[in-house]
C-alpha distance (Angstrom), angle and dihedral (degrees) to the residues before:
residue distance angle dihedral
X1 . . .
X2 3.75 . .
X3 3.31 87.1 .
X4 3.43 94.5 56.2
X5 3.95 90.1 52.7
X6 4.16 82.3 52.4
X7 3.72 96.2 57.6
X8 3.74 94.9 41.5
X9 3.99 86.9 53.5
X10 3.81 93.6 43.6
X11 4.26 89.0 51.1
X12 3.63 86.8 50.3
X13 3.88 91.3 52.2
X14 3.85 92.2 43.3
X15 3.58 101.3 -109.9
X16 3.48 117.4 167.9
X17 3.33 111.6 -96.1
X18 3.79 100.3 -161.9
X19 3.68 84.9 54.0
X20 4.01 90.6 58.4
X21 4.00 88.8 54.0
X22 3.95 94.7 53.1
X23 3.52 90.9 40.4
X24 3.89 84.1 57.4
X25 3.34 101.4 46.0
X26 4.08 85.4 46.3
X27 3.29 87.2 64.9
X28 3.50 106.3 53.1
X29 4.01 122.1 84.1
X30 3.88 138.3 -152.1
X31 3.81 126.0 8.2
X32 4.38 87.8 -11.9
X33 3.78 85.2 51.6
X34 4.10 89.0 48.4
X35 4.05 89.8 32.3
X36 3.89 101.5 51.2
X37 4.07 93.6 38.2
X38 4.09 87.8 55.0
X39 3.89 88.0 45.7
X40 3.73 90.6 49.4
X41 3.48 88.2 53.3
X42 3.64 96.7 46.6
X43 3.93 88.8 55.7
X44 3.65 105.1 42.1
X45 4.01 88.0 46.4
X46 4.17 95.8 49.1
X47 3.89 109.0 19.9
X48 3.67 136.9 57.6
X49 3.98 86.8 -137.7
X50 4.50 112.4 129.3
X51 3.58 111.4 -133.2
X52 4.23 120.7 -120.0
X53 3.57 139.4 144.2
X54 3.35 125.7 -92.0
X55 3.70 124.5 -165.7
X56 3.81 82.8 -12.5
X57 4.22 84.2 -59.5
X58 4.04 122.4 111.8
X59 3.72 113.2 -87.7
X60 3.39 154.0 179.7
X61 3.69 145.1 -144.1
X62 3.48 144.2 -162.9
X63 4.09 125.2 -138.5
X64 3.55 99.0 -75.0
X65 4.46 92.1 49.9
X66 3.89 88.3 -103.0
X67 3.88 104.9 146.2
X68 3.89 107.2 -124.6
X69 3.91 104.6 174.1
X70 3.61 133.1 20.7
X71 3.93 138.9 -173.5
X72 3.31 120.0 -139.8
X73 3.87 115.3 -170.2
X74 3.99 119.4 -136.6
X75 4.12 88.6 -136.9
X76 3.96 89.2 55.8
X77 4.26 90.1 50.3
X78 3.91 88.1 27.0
X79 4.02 92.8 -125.1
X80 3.75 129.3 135.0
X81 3.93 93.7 -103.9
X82 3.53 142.6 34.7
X83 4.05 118.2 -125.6
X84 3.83 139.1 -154.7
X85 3.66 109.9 -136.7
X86 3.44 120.1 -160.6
X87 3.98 121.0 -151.3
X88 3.60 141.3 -165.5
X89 3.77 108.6 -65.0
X90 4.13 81.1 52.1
X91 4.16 102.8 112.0
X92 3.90 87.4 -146.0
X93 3.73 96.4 126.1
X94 3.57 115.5 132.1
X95 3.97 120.2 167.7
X96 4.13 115.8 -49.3
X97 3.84 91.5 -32.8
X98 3.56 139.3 34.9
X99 4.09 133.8 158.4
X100 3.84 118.3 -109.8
X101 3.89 100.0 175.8
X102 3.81 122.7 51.1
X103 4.25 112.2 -179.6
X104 3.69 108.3 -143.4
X105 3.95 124.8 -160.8
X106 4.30 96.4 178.6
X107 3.25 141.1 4.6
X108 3.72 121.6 -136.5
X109 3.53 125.2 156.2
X110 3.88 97.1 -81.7
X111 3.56 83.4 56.8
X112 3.30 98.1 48.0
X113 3.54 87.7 43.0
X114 3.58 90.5 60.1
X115 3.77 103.0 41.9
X116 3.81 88.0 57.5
X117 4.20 93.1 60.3
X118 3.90 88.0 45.4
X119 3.88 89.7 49.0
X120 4.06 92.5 42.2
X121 3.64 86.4 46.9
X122 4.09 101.7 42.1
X123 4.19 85.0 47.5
X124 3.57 99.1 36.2
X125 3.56 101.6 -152.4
C-alpha cells in the first residue's frame, strides 16, 4: 500500500512514470528480471499501452491512465512463477467466463507468441 501512496505522490509531482516502471524492473533479479524485461518489450513493441508502476509492480495503461496489465513477480509474492494480471479496462471478456491472470515461468517464442494475441486482444488496437 505504501507504495501505492508513493506513486500517487510521484504523479502528482510529475515524475516520470515510464521511469518508475524501468526502475522496477531494474530492480528485480533472475527469471522476474529476464520475465518482466521480455514483457516490457513485448508491450512497448505491439500496444499503444504507457508503462508505470503499480503497487510498486510494472504496469500499463491505456489512454485514459486506466491500468490494463500488470506483472507481478513470484520473488515479490514468494511463489514459483511470476503472473500477468489483467484488470478492468482489459477487453478480455469472452462469454460468462474469461481468464485475466496467466503465471508465466519462461518465455520462448511460443510464449511470446502468445502474450502478444492476449495483449492485442486485451488493448484492442
Amino acid at each position: 500500500m505504501r507504495a501505492a501512496v508513493a506513486e500517487k505522490r510521484a504523479a502528482q509531482e510529475g515524475a516520470d512514470a515510464a521511469a518508475a516502471c524501468d526502475a522496477a524492473i531494474a530492480a528485480m533479479t533472475g527469471t522476474d528480471k529476464e520475465l518482466a524485461e521480455a514483457f516490457h518489450q513485448l508491450v512497448k513493441e505491439n500496444t499503444s499501452l504507457a508503462a508505470k508502476t503499480w503497487y510498486g509492480m510494472p504496469a500499463y495503461v491505456d489512454a485514459d491512465g486506466k491500468v490494463v496489465v500488470a506483472f507481478k513477480p513470484g520473488s515479490k509474492f514468494k511463489i514459483r512463477y511470476a503472473s500477468l494480471e489483467f484488470q478492468q479496462a482489459a477487453k478480455l471478456d469472452d462469454g460468462d467466463v474469461w481468464p485475466v491472470g496467466f503465471a508465466v515461468t519462461k518465455l520462448d517464442e511460443a510464449g511470446k507468441k502468445r502474450i502478444v494475441e492476449i495483449l492485442k486482444a486485451a488493448v484492442d488496437d
